[in-house]
C-alpha positions in Angstrom: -44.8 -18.5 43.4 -43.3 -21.8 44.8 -46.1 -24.5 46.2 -45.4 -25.5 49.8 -47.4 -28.0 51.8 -49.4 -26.9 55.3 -51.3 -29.8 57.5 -54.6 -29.3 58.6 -55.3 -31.6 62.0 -58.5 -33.8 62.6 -59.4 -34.9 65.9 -62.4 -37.2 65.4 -62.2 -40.7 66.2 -62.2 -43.0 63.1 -66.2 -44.0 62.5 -67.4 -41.3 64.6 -69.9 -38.9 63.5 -69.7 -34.8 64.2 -67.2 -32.3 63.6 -63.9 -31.8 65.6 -61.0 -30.8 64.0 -58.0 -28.7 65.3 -57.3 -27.3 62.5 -54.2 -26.1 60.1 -50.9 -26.9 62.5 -48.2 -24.3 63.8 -45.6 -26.6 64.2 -45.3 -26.3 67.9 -47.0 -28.5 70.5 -47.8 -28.2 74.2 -48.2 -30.6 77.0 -50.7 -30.2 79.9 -50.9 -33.5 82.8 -48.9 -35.3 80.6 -51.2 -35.2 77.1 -49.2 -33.6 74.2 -51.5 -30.6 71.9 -50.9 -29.3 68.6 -51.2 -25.7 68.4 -53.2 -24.8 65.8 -55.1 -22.3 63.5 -58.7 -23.5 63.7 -60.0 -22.2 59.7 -57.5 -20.3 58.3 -54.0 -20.9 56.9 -52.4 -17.8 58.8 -48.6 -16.3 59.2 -47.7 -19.0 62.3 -49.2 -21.8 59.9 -46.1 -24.2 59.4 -45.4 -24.9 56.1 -43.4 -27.4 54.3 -41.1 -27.1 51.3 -42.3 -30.8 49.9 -45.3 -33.2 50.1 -42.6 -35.7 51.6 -41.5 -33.2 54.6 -45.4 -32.3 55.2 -46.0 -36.2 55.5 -43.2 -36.9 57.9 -44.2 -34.2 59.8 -47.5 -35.3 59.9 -46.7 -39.3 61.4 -44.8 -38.0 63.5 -47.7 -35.6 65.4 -49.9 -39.1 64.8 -47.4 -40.8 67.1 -46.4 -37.6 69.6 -50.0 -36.4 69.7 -53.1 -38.7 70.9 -55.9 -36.7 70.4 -54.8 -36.3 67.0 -56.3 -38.9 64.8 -55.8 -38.4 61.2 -54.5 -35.6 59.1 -54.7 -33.5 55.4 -51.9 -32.2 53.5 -52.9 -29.4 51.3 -50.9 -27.7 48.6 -50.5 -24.0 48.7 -48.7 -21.2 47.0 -46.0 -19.7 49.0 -47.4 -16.1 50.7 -50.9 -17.2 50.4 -52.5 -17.0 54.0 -55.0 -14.9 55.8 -55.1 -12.5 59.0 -57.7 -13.0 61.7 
């Protein structure tokens, strides 16, 4: 199977301790009173995951939710094989 690329969202603040992440990304964001949210998948790489055809693409995708996104404060781009997801 081809490899494609999925983006899994953390929303801790750099040198913070605990456990916040969003989770793997959709592709899709929302707004609400102005603040810009990426839907997510909060454990599981699913069917609405968005996934990405090359690191490069995944990476690109990722700054750019850095800049459009502020709760969004770093990011992980993992490596998957092309069908591989799970239901809820």
């Amino acid at each position: 199977m081809a490899k494609k690329y999925v983006i899994y969202l953390d929303s801790r603040y750099p040198g913070t301790a605990g456990y916040n992440s969003y989770g793997y990304w959709s592709g899709k964001t929302y707004t609400v009173i102005g603040g810009t949210f990426p839907v997510h998948t909060r454990d599981f790489i699913t069917c609405d995951t968005k996934k990405y055809k090359s690191y490069t693409r995944a990476r690109q995708g990722a700054e750019a939710l850095l800049e459009k996104c502020a709760y969004v404060w770093k990011y992980q781009i993992e490596e998957i094989d092309d069908g591989q997801f799970e239901t809820e």
